[in-house]
C-alpha positions as CSV (number, residue, x, y, z in Angstrom):
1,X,-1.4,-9.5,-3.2
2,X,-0.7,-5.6,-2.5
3,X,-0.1,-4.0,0.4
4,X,0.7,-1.0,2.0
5,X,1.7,-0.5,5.1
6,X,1.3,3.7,6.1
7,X,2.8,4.9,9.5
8,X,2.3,8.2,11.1
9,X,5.2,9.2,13.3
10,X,2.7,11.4,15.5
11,X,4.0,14.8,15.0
12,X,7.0,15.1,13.4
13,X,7.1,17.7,11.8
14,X,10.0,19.1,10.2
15,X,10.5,23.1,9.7
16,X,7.7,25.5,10.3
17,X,4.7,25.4,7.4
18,X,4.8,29.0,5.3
19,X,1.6,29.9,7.6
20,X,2.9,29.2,10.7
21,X,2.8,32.7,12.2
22,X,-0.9,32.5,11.1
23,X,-1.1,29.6,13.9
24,X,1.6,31.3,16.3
25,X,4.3,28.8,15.2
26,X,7.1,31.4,13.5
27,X,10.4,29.0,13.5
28,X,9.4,26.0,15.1
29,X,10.9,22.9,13.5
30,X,10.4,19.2,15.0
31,X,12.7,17.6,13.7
32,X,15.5,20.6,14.3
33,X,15.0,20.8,18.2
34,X,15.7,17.3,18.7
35,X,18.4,16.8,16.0
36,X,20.0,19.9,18.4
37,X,20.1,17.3,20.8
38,X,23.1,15.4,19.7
39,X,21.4,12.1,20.5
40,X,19.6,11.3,17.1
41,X,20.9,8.4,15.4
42,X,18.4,7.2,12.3
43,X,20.8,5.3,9.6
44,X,18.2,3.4,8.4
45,X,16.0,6.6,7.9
46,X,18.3,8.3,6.2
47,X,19.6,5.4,3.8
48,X,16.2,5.9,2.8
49,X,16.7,9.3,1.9
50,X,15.2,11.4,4.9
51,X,17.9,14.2,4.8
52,X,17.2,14.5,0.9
53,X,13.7,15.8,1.5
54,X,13.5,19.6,1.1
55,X,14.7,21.7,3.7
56,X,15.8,18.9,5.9
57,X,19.1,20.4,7.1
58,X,19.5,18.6,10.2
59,X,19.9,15.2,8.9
60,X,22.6,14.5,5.8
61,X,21.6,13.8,2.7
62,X,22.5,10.4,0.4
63,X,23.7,9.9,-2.8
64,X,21.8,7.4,-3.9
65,X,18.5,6.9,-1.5
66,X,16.7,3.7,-1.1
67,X,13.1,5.3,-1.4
68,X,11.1,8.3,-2.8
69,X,10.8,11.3,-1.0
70,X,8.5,14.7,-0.4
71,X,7.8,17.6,1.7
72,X,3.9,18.1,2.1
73,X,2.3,21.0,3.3
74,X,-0.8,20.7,5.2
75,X,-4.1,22.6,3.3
76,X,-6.3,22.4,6.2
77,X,-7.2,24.4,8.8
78,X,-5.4,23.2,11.8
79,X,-2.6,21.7,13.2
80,X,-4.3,18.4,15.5
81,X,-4.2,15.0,14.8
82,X,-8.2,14.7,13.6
83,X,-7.5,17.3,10.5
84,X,-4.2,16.1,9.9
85,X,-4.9,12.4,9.4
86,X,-8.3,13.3,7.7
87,X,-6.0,14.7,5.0
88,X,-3.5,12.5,5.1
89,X,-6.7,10.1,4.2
90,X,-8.2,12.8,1.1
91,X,-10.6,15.2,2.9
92,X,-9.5,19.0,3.8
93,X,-10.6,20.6,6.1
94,X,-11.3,23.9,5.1
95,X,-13.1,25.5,8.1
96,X,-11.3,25.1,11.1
97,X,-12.7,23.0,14.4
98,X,-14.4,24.7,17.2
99,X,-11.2,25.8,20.0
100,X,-11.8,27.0,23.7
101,X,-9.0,29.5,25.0
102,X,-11.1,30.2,27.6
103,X,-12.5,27.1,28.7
104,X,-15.8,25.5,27.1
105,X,-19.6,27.5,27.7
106,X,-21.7,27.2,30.1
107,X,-24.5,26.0,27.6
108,X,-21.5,23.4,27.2
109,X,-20.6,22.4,30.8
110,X,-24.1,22.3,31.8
111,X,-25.5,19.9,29.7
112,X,-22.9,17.8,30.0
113,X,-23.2,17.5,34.1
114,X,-26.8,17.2,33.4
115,X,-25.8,14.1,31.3
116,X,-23.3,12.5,33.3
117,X,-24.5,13.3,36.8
118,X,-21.0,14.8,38.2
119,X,-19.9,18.3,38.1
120,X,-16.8,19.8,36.5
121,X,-13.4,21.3,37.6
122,X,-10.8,23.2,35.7
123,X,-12.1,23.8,32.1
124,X,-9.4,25.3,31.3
125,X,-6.6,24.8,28.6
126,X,-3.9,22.8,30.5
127,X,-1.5,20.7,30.0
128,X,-2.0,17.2,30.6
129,X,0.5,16.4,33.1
130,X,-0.2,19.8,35.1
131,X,-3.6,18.9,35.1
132,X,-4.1,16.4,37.0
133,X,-1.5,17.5,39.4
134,X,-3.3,20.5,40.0
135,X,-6.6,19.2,40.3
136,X,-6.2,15.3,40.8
137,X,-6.8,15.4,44.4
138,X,-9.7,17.6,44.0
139,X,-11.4,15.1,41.8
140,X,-10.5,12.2,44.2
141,X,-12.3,13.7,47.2
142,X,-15.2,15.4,44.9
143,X,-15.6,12.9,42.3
144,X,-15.6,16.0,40.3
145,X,-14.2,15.5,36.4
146,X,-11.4,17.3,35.6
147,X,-12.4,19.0,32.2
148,X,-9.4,20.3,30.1
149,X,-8.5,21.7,26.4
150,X,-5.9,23.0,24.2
151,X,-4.6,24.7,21.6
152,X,-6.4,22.2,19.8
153,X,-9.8,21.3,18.7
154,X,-10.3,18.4,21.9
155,X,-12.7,18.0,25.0
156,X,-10.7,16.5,27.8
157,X,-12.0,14.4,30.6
158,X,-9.4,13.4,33.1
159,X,-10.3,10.7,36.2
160,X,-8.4,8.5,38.5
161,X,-9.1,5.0,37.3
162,X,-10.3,4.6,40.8
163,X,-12.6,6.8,41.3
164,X,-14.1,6.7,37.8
165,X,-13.7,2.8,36.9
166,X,-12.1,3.2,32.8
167,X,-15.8,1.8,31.2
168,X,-17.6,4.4,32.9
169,X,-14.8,6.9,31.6
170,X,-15.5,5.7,28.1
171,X,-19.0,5.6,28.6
172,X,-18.8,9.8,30.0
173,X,-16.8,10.5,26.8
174,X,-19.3,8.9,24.1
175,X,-21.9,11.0,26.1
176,X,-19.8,14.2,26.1
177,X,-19.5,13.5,22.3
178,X,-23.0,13.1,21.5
179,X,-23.3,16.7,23.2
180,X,-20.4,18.3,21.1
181,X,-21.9,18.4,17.4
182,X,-22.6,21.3,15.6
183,X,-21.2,24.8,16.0
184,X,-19.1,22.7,19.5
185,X,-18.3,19.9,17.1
186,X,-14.7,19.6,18.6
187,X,-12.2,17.3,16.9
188,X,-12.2,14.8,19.5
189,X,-13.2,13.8,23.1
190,X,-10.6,12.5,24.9
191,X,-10.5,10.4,28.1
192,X,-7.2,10.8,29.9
193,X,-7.2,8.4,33.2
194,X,-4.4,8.4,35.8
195,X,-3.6,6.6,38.7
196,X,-1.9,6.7,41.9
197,X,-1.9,9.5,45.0
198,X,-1.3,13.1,45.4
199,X,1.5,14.7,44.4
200,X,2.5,11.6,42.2
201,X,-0.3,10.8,40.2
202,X,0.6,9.6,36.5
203,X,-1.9,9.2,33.7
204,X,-2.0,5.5,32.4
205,X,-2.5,3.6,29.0
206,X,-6.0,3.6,29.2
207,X,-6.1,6.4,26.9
208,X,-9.0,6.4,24.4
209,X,-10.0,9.1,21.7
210,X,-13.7,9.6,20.3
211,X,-13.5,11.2,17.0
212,X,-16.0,13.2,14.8
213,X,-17.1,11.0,12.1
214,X,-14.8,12.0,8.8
215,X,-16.4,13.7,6.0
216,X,-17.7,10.6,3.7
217,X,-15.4,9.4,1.1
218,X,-12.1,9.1,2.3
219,X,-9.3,6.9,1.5
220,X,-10.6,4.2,3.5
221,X,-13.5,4.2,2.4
222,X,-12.8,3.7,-0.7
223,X,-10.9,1.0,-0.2
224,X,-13.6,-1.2,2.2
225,X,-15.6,-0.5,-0.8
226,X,-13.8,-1.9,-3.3
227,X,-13.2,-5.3,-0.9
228,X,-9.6,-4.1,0.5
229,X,-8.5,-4.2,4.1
230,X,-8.5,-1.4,6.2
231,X,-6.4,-2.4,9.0
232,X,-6.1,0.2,11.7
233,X,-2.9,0.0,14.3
234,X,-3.0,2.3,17.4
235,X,-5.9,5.3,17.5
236,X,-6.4,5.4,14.1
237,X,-9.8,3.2,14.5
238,X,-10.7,6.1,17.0
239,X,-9.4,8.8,14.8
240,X,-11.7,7.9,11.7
241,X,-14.9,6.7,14.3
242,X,-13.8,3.6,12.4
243,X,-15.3,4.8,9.2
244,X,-14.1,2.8,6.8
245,X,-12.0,0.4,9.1
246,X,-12.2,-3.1,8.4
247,X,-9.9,-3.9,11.3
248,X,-8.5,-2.2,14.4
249,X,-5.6,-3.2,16.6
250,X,-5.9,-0.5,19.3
251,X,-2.5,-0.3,21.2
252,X,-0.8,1.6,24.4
253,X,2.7,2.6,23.5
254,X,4.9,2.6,20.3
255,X,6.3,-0.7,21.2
256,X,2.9,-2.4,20.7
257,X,2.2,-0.5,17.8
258,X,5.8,-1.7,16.5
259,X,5.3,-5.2,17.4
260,X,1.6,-5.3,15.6
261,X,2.7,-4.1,12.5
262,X,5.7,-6.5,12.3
263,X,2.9,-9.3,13.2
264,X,0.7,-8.0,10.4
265,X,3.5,-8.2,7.8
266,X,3.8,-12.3,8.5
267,X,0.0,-12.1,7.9
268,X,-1.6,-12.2,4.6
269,X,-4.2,-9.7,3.6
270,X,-4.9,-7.3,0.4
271,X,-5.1,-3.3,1.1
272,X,-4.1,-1.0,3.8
273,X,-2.2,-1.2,7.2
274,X,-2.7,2.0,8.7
275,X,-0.4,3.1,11.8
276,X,0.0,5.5,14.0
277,X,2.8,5.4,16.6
278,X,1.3,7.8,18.9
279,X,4.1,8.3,21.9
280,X,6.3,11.1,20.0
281,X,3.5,13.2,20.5
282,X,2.3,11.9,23.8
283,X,5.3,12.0,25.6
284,X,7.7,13.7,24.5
285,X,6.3,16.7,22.3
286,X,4.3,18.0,24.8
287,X,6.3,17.2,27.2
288,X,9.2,19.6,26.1
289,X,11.6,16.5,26.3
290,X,13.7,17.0,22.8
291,X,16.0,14.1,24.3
292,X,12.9,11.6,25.0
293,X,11.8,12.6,21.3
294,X,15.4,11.8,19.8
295,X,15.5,8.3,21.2
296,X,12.0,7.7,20.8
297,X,12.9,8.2,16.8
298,X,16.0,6.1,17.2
299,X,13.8,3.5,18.4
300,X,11.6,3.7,15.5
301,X,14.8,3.7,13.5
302,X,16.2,0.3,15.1
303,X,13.0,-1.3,14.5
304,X,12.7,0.0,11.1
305,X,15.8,-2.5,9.9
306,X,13.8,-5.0,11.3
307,X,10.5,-4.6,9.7
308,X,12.1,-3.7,5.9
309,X,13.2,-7.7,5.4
310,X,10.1,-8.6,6.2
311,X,8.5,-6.7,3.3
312,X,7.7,-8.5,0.2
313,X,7.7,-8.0,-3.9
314,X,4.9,-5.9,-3.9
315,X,4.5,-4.3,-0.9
316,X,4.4,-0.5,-0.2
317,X,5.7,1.4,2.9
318,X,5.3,5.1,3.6
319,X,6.0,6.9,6.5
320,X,4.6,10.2,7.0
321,X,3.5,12.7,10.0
322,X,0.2,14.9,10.9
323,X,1.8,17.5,12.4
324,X,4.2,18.9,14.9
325,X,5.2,19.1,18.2
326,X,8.3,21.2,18.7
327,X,9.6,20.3,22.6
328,X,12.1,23.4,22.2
329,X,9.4,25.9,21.2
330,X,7.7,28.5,23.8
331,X,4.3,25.9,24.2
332,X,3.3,22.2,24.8
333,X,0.8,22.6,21.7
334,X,1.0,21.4,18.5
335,X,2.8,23.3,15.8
336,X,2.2,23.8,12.6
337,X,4.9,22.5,10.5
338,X,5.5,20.2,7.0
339,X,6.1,17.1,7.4
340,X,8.2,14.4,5.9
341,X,6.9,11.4,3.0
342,X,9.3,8.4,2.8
343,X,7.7,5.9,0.5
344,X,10.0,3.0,-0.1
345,X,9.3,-0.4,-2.3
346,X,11.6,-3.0,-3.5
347,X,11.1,-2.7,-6.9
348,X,10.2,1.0,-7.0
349,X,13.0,3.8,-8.6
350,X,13.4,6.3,-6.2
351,X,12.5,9.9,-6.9
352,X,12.2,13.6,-5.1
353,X,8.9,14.7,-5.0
354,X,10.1,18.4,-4.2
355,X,7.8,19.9,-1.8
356,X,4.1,18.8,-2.4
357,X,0.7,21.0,-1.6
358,X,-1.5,18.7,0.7
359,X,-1.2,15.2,2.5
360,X,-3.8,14.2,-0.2
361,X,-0.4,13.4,-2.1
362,X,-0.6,10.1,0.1
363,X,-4.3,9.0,-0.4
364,X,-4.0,9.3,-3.9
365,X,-0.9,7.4,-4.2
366,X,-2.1,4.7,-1.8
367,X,-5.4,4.7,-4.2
368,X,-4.0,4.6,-7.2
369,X,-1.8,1.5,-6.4
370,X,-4.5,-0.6,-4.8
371,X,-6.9,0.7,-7.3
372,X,-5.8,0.3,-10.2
373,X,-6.5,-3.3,-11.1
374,X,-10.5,-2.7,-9.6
């Protein structure tokens, strides 16, 4: 019974894409800002061969690596988690999603307060964390929702769990996305509640992305087609408007998204495991915290020695990223960077891949293993 298990390290990238300047990202590297921390310790990630991928300087390279290796360069448009996993899963996206440097339209904001019933503070891009301090009391008195972007394709919606109970949040959101289709067909709306009082309010794990439907004939598609499983782990049900997911386990924090995928490899089933361990991002990326992002890898490390005895004969693991998130670079945005491939079996001969043009690399190896007997 064949399985893969993919995981997405969200936004670990690892050296600035040969377009970065294109996105404002000249020199950023991931994977080189926290590695400058001192406090990175991945032996399990690089006996698999991690410092033998191309340009990795940061980590040492290995004689004789336990797994396969590549450098892939993103072909799409973008540098956000929707584009990044959509090609990661075989569809570019070749015209880039809607962004709002200066806050979203009236045409936008006003049929959306029509639709909801409550007005709107901020629209603005902000950071997430700033946000809410900023405007957090505001919206506690007003009932107001604190509307937010980025540097990335997303419609933000920020309330205090309190004063927006987290089902009417959710509820707001898949409203907000029905408004934001065509030429305002953002990547994704997401609700961001917090908690607490003024100055110390915190967001909580209540967290919950709603996605553009992907283009039609992705990976996972493919794959519920043919009969496989499609078992999501984290956002990635949310991320793909669970097109083509047979299964989702929707989770809070890496740890839970650790612990599920270690309870789904005691667990038989025939297809894909698809992960994403969202917190690097979250966190720590756009956070700035290069020392939070070291030891939140190290962690991933520790666990990783864990997981690899439970894989069997003819299982698969890869471990990839969408993007970056560079917590040394001049912004808390996303940054567009390679990323790493690890793809490790136990009766597999390892072999460098070089540097690879598109994260279609991974749906078509992840297709043409599970495939290939249909």
């Amino acid at each position: 019974m064949k399985r893969v298990f993919l995981i997405v390290l969200d936004s670990f990238g690892i050296g600035a894409a040969p377009d970065a300047a294109d996105f404002g990202d000249e020199g950023v590297n991931t994977l080189g800002s926290i590695a400058a921390t001192g406090t990175l310790k991945i032996p399990n990630l690089t006996a698999l061969g991690f410092g033998n991928i191309d340009g990795v300087g940061a980590v040492d390279g290995v004689e004789n690596p336990l797994a396969s290796v590549a450098r892939l360069r993103e072909l799409s448009r973008g540098k956000d988690t929707t584009t990044g996993h959509w090609e990661i899963a075989g569809k570019v996206s070749e015209k880039a999603m809607p962004t709002y440097p200066d806050g979203f339209p009236d045409e936008v904001i006003s049929a959306f307060e029509a639709a909801v019933g409550r007005k709107v503070i901020c629209n603005l891009p902000y950071s997430g964390t700033d946000v809410i301090r900023d405007f957090g009391e505001q919206h506690v008195k007003t009932g107001d929702l604190i509307v937010y972007t980025s540097a990335d394709s997303v419609f933000q919606i920020a309330a205090h769990e309190q004063v927006v109970p987290i089902e009417e949040l959710y509820m707001i959101c898949e409203t907000a996305r029905g408004i934001l289709q065509g030429k305002h067909g953002v990547g994704r709306v997401i609700a961001r509640p917090f908690e607490g009082t003024a100055p110390d309010f915190k967001r909580t794990g209540n967290r919950r992305d709603f996605s553009l439907k992907p283009p039609y004939g992705t990976m996972n598609d493919r794959l519920k087609e043919a009969g496989l499983d499609v078992i999501g782990v984290g956002k990635i049900g949310d991320i793909f408007a669970m097109a083509g997911i047979t299964e989702t386990h929707p989770t809070h924090c890496n740890k839970e998204g650790m612990e599920e995928t270690s309870e789904l490899a005691n667990k038989d089933f025939h297809g894909l495991c698809f992960i994403n361990l969202v917190d690097f991002d979250m966190l720590y990326g756009h956070r700035q915290d290069a020392v939070g992002y070291a030891n939140a890898i190290n962690e991933f490390d520790k666990w990783l020695g864990d997981f690899l005895p439970l894989m069997r004969d003819e299982d698969i693991l890869m471990i990839t990223a969408d993007h970056g998130c560079d917590p040394s670079d001049n912004s808390t945005d996303h940054t567009r960077e390679y990323v790493p491939l690890i793809k490790y079996s136990k009766n597999s001969e390892p072999k460098n891949y070089g540097t690879v043009d598109g994260f279609g690399f991974i749906a078509d190896t992840v297709l043409e293993y599970l495939l290939e007997e249909k």
